[in-house]
Backbone as XML, in Angstrom:
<?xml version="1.0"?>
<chain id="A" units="angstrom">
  <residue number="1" name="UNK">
    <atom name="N" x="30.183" y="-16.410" z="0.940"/>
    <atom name="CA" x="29.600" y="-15.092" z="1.141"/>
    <atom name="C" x="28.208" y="-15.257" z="1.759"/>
  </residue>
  <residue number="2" name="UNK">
    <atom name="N" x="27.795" y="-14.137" z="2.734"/>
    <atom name="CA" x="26.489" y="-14.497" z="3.350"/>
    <atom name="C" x="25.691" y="-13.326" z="3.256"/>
  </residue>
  <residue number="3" name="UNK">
    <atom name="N" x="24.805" y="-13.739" z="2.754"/>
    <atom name="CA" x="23.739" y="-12.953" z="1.891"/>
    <atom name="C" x="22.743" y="-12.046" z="2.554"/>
  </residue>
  <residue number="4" name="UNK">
    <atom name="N" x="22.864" y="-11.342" z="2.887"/>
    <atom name="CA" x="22.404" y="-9.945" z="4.240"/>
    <atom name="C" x="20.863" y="-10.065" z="3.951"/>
  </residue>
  <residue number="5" name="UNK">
    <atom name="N" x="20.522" y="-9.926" z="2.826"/>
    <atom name="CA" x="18.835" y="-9.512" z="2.373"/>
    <atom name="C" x="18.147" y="-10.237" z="3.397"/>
  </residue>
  <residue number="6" name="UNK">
    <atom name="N" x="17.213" y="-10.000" z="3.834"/>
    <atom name="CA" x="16.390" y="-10.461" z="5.039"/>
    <atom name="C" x="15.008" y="-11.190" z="4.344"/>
  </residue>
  <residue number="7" name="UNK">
    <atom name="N" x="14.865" y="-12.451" z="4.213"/>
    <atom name="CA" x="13.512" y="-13.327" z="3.485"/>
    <atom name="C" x="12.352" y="-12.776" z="3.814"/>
  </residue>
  <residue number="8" name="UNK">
    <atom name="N" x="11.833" y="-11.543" z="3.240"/>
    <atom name="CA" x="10.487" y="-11.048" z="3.973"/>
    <atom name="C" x="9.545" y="-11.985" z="3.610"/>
  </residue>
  <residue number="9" name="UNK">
    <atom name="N" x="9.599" y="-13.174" z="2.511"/>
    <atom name="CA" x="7.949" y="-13.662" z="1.905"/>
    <atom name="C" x="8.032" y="-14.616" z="3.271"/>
  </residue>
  <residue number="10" name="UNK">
    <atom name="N" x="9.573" y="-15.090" z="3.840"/>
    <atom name="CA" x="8.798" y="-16.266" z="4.832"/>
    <atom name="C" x="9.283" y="-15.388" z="5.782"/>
  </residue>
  <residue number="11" name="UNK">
    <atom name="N" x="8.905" y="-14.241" z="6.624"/>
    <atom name="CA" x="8.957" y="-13.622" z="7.667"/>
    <atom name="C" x="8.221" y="-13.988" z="8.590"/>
  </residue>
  <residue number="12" name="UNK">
    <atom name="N" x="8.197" y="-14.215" z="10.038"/>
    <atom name="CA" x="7.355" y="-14.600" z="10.505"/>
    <atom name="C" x="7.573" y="-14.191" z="12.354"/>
  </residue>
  <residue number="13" name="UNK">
    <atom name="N" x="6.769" y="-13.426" z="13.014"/>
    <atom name="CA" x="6.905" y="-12.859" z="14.162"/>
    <atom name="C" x="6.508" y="-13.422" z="15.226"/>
  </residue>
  <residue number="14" name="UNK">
    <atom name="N" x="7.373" y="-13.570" z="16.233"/>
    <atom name="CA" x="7.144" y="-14.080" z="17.617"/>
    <atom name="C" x="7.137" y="-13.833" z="18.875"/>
  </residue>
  <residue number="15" name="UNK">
    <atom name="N" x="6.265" y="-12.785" z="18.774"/>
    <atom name="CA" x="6.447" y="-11.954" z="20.201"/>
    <atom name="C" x="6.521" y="-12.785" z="21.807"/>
  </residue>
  <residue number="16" name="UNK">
    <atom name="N" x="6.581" y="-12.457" z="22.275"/>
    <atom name="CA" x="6.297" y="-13.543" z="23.514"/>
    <atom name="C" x="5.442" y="-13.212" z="24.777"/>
  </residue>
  <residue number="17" name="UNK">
    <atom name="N" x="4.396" y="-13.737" z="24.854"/>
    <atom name="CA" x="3.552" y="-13.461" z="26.123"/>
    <atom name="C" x="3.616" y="-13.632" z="27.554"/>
  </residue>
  <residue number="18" name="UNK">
    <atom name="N" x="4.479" y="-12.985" z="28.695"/>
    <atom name="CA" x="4.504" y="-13.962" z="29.658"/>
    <atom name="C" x="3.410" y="-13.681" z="30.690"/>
  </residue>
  <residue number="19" name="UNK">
    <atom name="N" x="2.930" y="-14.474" z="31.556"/>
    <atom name="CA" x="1.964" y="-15.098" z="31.783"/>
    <atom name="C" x="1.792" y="-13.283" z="33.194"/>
  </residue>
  <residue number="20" name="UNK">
    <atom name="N" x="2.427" y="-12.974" z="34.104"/>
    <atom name="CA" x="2.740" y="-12.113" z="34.570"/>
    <atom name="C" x="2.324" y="-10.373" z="34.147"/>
  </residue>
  <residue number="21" name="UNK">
    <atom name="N" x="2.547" y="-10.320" z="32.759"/>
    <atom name="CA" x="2.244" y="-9.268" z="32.329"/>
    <atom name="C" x="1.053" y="-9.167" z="31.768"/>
  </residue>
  <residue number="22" name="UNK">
    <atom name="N" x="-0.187" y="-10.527" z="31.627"/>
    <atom name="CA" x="-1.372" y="-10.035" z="31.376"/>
    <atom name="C" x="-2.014" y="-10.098" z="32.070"/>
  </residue>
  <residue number="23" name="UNK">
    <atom name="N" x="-1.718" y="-11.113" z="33.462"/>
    <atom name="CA" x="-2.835" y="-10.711" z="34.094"/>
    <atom name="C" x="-2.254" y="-11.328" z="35.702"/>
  </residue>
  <residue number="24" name="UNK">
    <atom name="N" x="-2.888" y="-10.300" z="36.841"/>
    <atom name="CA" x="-2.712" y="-10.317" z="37.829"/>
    <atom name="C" x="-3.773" y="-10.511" z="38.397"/>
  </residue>
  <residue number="25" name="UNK">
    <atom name="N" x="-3.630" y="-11.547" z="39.608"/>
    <atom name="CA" x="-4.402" y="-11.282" z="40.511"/>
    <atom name="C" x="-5.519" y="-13.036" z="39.978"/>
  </residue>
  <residue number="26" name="UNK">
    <atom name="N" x="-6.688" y="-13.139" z="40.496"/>
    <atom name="CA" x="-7.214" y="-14.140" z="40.228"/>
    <atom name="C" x="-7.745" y="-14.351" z="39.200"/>
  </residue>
  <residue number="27" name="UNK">
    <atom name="N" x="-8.027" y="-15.547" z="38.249"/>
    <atom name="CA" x="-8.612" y="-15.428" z="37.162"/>
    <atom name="C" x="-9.995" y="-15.858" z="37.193"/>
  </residue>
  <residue number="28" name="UNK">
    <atom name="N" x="-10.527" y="-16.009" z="36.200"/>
    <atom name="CA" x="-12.048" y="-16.211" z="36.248"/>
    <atom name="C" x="-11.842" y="-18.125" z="35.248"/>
  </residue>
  <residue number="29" name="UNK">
    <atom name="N" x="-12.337" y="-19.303" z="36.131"/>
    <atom name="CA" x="-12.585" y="-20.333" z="35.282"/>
    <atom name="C" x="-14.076" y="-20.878" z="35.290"/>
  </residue>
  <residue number="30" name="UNK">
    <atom name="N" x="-14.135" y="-21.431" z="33.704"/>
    <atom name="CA" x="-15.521" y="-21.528" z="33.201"/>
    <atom name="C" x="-15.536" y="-22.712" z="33.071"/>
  </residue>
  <residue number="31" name="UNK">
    <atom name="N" x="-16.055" y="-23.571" z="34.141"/>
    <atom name="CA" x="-16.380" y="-24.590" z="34.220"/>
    <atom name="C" x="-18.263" y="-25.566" z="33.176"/>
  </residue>
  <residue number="32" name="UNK">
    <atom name="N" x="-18.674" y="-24.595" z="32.599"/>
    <atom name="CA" x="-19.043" y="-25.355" z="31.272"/>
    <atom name="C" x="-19.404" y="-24.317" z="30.194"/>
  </residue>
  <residue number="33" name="UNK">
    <atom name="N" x="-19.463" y="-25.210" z="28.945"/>
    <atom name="CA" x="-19.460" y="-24.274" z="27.442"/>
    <atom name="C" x="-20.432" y="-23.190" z="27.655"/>
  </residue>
  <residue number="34" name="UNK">
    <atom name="N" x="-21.568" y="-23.510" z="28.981"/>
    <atom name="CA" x="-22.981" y="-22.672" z="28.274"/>
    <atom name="C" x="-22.420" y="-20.749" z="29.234"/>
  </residue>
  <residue number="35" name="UNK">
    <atom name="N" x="-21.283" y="-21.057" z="29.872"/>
    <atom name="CA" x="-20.762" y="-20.086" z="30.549"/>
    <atom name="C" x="-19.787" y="-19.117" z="29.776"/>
  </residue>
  <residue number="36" name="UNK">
    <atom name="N" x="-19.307" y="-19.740" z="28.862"/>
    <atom name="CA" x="-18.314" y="-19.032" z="27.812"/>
    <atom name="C" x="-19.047" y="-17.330" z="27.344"/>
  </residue>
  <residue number="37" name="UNK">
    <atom name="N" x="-18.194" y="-16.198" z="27.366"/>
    <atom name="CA" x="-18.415" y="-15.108" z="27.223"/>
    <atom name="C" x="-19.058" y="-15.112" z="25.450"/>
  </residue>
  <residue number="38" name="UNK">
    <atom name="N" x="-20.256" y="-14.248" z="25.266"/>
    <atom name="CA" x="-20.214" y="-14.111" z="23.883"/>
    <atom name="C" x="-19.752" y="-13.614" z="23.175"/>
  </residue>
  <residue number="39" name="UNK">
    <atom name="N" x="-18.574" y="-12.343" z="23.764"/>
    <atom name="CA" x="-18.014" y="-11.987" z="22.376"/>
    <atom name="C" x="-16.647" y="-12.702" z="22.653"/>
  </residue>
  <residue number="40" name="UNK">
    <atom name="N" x="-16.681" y="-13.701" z="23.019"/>
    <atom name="CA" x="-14.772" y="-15.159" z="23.224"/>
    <atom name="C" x="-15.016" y="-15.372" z="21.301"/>
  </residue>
  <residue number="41" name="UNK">
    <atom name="N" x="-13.745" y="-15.136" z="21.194"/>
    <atom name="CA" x="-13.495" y="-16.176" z="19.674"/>
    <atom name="C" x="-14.392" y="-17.349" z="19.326"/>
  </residue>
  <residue number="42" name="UNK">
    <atom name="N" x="-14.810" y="-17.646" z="18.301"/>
    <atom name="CA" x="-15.493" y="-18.793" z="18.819"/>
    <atom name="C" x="-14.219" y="-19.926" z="18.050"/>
  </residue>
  <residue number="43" name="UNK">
    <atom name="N" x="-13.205" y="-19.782" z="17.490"/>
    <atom name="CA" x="-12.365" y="-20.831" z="17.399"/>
    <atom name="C" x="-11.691" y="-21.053" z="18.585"/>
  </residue>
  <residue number="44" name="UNK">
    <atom name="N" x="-11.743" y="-19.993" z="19.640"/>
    <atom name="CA" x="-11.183" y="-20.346" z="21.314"/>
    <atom name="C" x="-12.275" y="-20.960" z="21.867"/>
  </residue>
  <residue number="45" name="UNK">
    <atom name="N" x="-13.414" y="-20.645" z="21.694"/>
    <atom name="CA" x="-14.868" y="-21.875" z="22.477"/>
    <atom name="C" x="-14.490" y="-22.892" z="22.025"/>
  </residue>
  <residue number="46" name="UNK">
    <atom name="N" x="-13.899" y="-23.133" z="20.467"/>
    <atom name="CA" x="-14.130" y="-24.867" z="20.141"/>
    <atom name="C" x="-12.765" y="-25.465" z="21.205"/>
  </residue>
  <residue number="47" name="UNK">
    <atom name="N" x="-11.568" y="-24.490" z="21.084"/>
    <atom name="CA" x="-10.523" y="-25.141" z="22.089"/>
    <atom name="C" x="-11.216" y="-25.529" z="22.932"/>
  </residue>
  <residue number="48" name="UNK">
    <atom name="N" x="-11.460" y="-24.243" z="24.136"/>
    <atom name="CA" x="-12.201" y="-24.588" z="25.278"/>
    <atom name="C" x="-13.109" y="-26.109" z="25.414"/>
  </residue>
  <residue number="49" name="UNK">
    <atom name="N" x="-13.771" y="-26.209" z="24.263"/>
    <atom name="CA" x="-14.909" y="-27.375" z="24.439"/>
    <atom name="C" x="-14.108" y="-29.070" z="24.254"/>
  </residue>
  <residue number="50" name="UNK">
    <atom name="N" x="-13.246" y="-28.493" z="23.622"/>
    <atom name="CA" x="-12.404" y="-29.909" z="23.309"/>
    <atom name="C" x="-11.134" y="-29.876" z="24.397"/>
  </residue>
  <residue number="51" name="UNK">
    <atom name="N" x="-10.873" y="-28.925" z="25.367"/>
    <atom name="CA" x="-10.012" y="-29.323" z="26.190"/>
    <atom name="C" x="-10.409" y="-30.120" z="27.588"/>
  </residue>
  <residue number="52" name="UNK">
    <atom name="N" x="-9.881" y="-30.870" z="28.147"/>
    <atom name="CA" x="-9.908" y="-31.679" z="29.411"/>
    <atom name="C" x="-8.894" y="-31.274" z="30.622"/>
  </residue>
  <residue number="53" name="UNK">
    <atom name="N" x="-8.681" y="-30.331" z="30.293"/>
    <atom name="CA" x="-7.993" y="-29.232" z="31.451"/>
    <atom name="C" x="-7.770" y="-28.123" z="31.488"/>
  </residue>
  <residue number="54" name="UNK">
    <atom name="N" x="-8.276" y="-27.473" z="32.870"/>
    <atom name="CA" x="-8.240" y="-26.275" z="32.937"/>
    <atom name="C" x="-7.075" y="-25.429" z="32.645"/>
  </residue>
  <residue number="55" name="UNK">
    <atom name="N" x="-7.161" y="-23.981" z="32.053"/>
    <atom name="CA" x="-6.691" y="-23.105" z="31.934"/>
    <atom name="C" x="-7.066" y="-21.859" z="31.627"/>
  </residue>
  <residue number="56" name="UNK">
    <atom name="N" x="-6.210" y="-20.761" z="31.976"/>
    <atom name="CA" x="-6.467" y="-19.567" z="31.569"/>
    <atom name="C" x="-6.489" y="-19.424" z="30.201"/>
  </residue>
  <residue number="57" name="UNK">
    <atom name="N" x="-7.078" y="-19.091" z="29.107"/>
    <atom name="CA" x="-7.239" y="-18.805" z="27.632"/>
    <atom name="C" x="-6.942" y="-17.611" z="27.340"/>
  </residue>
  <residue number="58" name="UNK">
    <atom name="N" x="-6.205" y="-17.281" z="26.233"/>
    <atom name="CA" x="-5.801" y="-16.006" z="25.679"/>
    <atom name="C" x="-5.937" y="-16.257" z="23.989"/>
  </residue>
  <residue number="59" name="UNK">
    <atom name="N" x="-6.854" y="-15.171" z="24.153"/>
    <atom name="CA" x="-7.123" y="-14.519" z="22.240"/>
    <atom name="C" x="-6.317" y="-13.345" z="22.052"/>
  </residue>
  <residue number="60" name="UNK">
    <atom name="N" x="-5.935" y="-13.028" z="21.052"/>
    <atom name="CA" x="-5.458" y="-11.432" z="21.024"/>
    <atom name="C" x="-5.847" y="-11.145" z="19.619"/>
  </residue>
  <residue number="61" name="UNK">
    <atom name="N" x="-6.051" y="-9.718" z="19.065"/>
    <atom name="CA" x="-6.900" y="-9.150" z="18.653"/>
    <atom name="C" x="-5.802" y="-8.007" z="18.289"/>
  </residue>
  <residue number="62" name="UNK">
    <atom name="N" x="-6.022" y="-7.752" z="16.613"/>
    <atom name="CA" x="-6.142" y="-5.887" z="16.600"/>
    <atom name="C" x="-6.512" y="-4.842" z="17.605"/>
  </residue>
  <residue number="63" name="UNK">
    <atom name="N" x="-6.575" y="-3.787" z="17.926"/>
    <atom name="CA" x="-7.151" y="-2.836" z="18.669"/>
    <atom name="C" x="-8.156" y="-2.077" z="17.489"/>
  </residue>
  <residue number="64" name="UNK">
    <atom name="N" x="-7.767" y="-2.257" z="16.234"/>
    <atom name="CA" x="-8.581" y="-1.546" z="15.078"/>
    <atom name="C" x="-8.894" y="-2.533" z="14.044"/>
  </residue>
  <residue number="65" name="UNK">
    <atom name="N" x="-9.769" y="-1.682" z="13.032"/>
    <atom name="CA" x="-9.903" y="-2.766" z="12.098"/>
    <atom name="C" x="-8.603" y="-3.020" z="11.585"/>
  </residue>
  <residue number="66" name="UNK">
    <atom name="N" x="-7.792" y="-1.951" z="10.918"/>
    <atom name="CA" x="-6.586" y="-1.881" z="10.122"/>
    <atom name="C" x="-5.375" y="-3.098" z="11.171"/>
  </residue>
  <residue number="67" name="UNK">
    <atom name="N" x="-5.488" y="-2.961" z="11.949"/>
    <atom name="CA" x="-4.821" y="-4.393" z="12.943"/>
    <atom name="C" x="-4.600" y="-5.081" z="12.609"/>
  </residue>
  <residue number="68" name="UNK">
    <atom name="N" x="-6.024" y="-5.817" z="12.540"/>
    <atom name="CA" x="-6.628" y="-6.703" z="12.356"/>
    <atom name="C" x="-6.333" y="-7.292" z="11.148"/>
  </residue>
  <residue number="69" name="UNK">
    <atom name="N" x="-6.613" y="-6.576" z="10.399"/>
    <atom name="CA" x="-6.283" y="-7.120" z="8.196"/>
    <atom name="C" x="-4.607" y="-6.944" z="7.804"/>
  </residue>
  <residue number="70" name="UNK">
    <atom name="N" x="-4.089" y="-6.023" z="8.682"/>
    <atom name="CA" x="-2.425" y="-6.149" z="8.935"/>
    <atom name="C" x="-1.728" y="-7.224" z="9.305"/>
  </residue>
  <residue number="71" name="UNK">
    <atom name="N" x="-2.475" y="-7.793" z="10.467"/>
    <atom name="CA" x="-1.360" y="-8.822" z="11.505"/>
    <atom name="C" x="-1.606" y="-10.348" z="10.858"/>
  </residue>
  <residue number="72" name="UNK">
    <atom name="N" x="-2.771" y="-10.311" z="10.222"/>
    <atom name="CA" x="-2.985" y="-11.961" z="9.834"/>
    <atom name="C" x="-3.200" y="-12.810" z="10.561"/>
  </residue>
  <residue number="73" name="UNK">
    <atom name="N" x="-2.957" y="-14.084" z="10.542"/>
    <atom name="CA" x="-3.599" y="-15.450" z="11.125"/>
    <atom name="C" x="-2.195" y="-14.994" z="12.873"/>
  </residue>
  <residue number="74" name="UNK">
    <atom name="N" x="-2.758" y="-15.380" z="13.946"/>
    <atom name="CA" x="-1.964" y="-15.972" z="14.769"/>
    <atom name="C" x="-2.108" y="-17.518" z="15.365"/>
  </residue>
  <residue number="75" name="UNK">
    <atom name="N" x="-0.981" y="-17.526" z="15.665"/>
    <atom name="CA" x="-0.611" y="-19.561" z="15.749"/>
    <atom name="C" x="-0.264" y="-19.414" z="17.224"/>
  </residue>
  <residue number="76" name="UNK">
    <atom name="N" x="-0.442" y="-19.868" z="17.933"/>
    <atom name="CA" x="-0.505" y="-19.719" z="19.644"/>
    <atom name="C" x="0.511" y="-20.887" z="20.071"/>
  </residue>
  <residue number="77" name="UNK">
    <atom name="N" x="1.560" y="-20.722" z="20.632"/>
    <atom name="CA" x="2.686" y="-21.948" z="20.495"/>
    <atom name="C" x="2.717" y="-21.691" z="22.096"/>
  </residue>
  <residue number="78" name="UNK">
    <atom name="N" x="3.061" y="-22.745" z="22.765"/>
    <atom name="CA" x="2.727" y="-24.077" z="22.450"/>
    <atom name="C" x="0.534" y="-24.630" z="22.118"/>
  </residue>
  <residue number="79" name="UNK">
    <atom name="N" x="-0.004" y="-22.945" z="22.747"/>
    <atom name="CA" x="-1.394" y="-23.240" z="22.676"/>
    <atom name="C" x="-1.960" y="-21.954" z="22.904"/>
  </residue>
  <residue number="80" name="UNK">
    <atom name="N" x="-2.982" y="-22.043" z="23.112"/>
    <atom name="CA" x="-3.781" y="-20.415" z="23.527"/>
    <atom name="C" x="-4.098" y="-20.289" z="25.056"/>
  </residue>
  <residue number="81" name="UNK">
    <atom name="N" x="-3.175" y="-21.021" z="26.234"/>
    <atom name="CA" x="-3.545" y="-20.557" z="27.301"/>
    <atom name="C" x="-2.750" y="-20.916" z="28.145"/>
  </residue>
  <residue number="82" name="UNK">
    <atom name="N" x="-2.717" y="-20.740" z="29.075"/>
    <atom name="CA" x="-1.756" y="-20.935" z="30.461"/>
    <atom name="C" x="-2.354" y="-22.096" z="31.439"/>
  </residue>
  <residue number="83" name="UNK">
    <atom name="N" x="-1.581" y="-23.026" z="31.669"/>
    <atom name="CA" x="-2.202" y="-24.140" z="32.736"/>
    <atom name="C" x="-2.515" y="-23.314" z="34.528"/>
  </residue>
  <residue number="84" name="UNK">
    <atom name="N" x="-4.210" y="-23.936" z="34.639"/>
    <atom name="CA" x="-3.866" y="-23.017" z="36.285"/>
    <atom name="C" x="-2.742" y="-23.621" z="37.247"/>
  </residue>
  <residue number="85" name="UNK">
    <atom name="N" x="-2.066" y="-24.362" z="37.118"/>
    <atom name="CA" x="-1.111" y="-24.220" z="38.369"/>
    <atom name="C" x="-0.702" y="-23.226" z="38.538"/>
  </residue>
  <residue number="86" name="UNK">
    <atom name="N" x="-0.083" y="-21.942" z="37.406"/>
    <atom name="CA" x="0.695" y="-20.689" z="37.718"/>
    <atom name="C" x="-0.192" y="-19.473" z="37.998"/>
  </residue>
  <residue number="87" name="UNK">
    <atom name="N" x="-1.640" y="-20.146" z="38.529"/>
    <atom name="CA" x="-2.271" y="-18.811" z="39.391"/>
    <atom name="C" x="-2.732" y="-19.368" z="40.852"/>
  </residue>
  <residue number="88" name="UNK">
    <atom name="N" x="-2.644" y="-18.463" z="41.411"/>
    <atom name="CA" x="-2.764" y="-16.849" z="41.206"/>
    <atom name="C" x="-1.222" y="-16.621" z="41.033"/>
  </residue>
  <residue number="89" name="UNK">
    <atom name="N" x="-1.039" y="-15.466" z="40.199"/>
    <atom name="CA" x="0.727" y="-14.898" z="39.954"/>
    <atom name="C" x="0.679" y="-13.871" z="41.363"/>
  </residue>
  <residue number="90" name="UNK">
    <atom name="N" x="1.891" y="-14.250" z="42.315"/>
    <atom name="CA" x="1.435" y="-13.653" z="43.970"/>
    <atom name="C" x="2.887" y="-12.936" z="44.052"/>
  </residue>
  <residue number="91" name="UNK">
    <atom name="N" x="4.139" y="-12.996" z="42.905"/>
    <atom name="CA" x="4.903" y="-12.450" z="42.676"/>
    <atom name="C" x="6.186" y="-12.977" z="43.539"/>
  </residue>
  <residue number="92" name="UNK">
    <atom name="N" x="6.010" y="-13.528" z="43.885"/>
    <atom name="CA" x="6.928" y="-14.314" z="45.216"/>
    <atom name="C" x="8.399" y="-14.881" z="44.175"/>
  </residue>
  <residue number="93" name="UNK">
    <atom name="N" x="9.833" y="-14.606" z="44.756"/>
    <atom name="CA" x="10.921" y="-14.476" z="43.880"/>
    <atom name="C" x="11.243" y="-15.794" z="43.356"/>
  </residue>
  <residue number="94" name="UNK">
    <atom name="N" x="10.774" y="-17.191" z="44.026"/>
    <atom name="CA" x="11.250" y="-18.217" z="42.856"/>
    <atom name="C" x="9.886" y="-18.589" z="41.845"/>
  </residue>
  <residue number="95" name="UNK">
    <atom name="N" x="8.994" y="-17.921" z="41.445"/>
    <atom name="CA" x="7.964" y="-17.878" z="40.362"/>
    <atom name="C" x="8.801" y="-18.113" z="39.199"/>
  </residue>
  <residue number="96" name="UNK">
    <atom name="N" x="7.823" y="-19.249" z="38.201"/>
    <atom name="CA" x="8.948" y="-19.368" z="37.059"/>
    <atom name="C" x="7.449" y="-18.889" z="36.110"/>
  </residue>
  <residue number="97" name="UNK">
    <atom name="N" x="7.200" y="-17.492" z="35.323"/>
    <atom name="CA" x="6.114" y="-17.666" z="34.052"/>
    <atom name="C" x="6.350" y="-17.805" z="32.953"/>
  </residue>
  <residue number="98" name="UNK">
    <atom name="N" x="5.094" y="-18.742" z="32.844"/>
    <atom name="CA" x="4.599" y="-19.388" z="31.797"/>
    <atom name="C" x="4.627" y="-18.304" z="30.398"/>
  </residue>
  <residue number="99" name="UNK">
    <atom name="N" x="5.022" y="-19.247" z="29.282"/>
    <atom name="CA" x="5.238" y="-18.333" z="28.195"/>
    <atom name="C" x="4.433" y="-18.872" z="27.057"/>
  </residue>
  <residue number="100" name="UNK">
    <atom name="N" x="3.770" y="-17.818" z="26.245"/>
    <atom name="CA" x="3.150" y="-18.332" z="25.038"/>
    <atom name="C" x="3.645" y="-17.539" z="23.312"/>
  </residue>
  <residue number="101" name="UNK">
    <atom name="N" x="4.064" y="-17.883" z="23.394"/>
    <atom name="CA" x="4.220" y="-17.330" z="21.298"/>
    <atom name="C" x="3.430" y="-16.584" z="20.875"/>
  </residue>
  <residue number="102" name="UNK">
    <atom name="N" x="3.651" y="-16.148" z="20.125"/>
    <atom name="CA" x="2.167" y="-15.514" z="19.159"/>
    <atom name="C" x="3.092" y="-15.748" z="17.585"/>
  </residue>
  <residue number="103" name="UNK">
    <atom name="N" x="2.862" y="-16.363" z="16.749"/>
    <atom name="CA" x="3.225" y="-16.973" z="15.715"/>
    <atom name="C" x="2.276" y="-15.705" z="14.340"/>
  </residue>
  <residue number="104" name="UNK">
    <atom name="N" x="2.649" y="-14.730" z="14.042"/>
    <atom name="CA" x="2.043" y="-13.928" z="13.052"/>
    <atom name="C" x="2.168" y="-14.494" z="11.573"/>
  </residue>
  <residue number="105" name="UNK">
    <atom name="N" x="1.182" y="-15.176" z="10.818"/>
    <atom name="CA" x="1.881" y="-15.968" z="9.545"/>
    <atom name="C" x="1.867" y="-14.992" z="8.416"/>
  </residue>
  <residue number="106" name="UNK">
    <atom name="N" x="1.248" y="-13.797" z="8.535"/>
    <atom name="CA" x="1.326" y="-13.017" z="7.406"/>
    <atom name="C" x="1.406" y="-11.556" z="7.792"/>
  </residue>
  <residue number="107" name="UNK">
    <atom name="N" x="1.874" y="-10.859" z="8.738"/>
    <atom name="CA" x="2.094" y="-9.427" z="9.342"/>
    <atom name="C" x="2.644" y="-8.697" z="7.897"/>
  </residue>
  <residue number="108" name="UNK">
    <atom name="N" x="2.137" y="-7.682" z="7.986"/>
    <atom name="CA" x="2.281" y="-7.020" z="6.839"/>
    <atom name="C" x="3.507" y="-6.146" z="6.850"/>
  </residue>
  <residue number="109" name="UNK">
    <atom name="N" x="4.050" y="-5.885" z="5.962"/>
    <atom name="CA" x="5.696" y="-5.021" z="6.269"/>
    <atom name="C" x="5.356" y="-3.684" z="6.270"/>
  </residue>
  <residue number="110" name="UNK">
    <atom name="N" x="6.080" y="-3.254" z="7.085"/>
    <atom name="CA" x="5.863" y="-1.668" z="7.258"/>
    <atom name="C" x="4.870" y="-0.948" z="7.717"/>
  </residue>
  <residue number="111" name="UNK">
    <atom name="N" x="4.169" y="-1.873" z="8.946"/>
    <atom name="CA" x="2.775" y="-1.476" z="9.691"/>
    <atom name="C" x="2.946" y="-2.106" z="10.560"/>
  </residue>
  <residue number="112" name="UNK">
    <atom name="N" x="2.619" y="-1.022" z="11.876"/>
    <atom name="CA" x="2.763" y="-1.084" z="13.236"/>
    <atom name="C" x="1.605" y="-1.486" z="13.572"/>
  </residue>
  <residue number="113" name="UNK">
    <atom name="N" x="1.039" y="-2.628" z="14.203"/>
    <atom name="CA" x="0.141" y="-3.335" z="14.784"/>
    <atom name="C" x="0.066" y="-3.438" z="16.137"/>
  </residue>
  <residue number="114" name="UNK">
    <atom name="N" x="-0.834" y="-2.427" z="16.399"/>
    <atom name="CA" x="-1.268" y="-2.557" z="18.015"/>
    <atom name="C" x="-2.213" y="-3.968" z="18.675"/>
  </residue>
  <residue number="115" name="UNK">
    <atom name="N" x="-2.135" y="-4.815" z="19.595"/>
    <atom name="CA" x="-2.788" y="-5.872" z="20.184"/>
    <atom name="C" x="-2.741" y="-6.073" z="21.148"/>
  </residue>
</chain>
């Protein structure tokens, strides 16, 4: 017999980011730490500072506070950014994009989380 109930304590959400739908057109790279935006994550500055190759970086965020204390920790699979080979995205038909996870470890049940 197979047991329908759905494991909400280890629930865990994986939306998928593809590289196309956030951002078009050219990106902006920050070639040293003292250039990093001040309101960037600063657990995405420490990536940034400890990486040895370029890429586009992605944080994502609540839109509210209530979001925010809803959605919990996110885990960025395989990482928090896109390698630049796949820019500029110029839309051309054999383009293959780049995909990132968003790993939610504690999303709260029964609340719609805007990000």
């Amino acid at each position: 017999m197979i047991d329908e109930k759905p494991d909400l304590k280890n629930f865990q959400l994986l939306p998928f980011t593809p590289e196309n739908s956030v951002m078009k057109g050219v990106p902006i790279f920050y070639t040293q730490a003292s250039q990093l935006p001040s309101d960037m994550p600063d657990w995405l500055k420490q990536v940034i500072r400890k990486s040895d190759k370029p890429h586009v970086w992605l944080s994502c965020n609540g839109t509210s506070f209530e979001d925010i204390l809803h959605m919990g920790e996110i885990e960025y699979l395989p990482g928090p950014g896109f390698p630049v080979q796949y820019f500029p995205y110029d839309g051309h038909p054999d383009y293959l994009s780049p995909m990132v996870a968003l790993k939610f470890s504690r999303p709260a049940v029964c609340y719609f989380c805007t990000i």
